[in-house]
C-alpha positions in Angstrom: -50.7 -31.3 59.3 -49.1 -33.4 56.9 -51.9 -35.8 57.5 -54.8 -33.2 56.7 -53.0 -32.7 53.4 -53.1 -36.3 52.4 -56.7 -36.1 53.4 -57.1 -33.0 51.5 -56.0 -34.5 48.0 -57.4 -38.1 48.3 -61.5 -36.0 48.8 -60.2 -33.3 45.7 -61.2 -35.7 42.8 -64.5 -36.8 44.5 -65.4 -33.6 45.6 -64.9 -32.2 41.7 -67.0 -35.0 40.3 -69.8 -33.5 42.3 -69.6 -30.2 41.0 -69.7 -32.0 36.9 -72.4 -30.3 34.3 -75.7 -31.9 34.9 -77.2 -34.0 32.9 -79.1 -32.9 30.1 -83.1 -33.1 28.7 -82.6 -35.3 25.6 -84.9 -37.4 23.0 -84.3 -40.3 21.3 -85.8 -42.9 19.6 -87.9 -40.4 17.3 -89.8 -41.8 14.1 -92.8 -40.8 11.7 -95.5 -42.8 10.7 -96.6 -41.6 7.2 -100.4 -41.3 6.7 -101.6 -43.4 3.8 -103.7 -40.6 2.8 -101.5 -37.5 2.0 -104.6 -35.2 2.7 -104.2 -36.5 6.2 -101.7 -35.8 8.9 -98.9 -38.2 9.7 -98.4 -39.1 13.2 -95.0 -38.7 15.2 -93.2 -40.4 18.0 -90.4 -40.3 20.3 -89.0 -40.4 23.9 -88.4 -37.6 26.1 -85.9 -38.1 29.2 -85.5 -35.3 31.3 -82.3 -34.8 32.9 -81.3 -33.8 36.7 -83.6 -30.8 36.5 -86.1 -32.3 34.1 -87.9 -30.0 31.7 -91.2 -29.5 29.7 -91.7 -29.5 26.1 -93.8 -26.6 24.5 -93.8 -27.5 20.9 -92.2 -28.8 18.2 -91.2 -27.3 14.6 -90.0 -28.8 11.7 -89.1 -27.4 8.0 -90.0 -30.6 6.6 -94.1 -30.5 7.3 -96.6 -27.5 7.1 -97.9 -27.6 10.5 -96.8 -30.1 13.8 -99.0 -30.0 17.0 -98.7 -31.9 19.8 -101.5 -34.4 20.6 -102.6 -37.0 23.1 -105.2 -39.8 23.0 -107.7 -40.0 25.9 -111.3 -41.5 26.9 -114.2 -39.0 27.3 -117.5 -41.4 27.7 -116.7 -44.8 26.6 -115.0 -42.9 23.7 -111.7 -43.0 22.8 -110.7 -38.9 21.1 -107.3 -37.0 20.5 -107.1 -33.8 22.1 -104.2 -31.4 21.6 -101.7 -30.6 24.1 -99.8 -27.2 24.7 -96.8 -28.7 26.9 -95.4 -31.5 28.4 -93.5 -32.2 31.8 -91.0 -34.2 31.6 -89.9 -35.1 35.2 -86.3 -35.0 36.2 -84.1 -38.6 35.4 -87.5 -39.7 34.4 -89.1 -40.2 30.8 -92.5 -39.5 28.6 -93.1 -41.6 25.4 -95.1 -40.6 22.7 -96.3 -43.6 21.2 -99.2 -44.8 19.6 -102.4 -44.8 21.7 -101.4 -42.2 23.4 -99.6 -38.9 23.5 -97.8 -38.4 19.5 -97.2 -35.6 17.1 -99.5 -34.7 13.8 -97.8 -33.5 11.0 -99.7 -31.8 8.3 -98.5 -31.9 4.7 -95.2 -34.1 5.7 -92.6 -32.9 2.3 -91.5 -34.9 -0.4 -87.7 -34.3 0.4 -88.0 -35.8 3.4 -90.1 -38.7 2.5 -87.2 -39.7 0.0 -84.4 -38.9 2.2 -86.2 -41.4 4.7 -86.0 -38.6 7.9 -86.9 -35.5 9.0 -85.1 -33.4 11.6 -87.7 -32.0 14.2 -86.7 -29.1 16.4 -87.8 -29.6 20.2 -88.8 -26.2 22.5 -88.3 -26.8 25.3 -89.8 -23.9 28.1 -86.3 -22.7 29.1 -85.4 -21.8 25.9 -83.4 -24.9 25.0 -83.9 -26.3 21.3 -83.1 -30.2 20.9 -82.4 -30.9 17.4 -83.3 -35.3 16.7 -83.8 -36.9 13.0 -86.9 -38.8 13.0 -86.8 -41.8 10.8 -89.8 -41.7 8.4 -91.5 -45.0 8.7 -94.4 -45.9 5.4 -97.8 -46.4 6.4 -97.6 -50.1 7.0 -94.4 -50.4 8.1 -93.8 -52.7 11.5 -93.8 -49.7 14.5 -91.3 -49.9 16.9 -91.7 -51.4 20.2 -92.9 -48.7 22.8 -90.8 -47.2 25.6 -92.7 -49.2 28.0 -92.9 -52.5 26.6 -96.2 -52.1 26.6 -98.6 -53.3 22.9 -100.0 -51.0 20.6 -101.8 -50.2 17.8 -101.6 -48.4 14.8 -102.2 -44.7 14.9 
């Protein structure tokens, strides 16, 4: 018996750290790439990692642009088009990068306030109801783009 009970409370902390919150859908890494024209949209980009369940992304909003739509870059014919894009998957303890060349955010009329505080905050939907809040650093058209998720090259937007 007394045996059992030593058994009993060495398994109670690993037994507990089984039963821990999982882990979350997050994003990181988020920037803007002003558009040199300000008649023209500005593209946005970030990583998504989804947590133990994973998730999928339905849109994203911000206060600091007139309009944000999610959009990716494919090849119809030998030509290379952007086509927009109503949700994403993001697989569980995996990740999606928008990045340029391929799936990013256009933001419409990108405002002043932001452009001289030098970020935006972007609100994520996510489909179960879940809104991730991330600053996006606001980049000038020019400016050196970060290295993608992937390690992968890449061009401008």
């Amino acid at each position: 018996m007394h045996a059992r009970l030593i058994l009993a409370a060495l398994a109670l902390p690993i037994a507990l750290t089984a039963c821990g919150d999982p882990a979350p859908t997050y994003i990181d890494q988020a920037w803007v790439r002003l558009s040199p024209n300000k008649d023209r949209p500005s593209a946005g980009y970030f990583v998504a990692h989804g947590g133990d369940a994973g998730g999928q992304l339905r849109g994203v909003l911000t206060d600091y642009a007139l309009k944000v739509e999610m959009h990716e870059t494919v090849e119809e014919n030998g030509v290379m088009k952007m086509k927009p894009v109503s949700s994403v998957d993001i697989p569980a303890k995996g990740k999606v990068a928008f990045e340029p060349g391929g799936k990013h955010l256009m933001l419409w009329g990108v405002n002043d306030t932001a452009i001289s505080r030098g970020k935006m905050q972007l609100t994520f939907l996510m489909a179960n109801g879940d809104r991730l809040l991330v600053d996006a650093v606001i980049r000038q058209p020019g400016a050196a783009a970060a290295a993608p998720a992937n390690g992968a090259p890449h061009s401008d937007h």
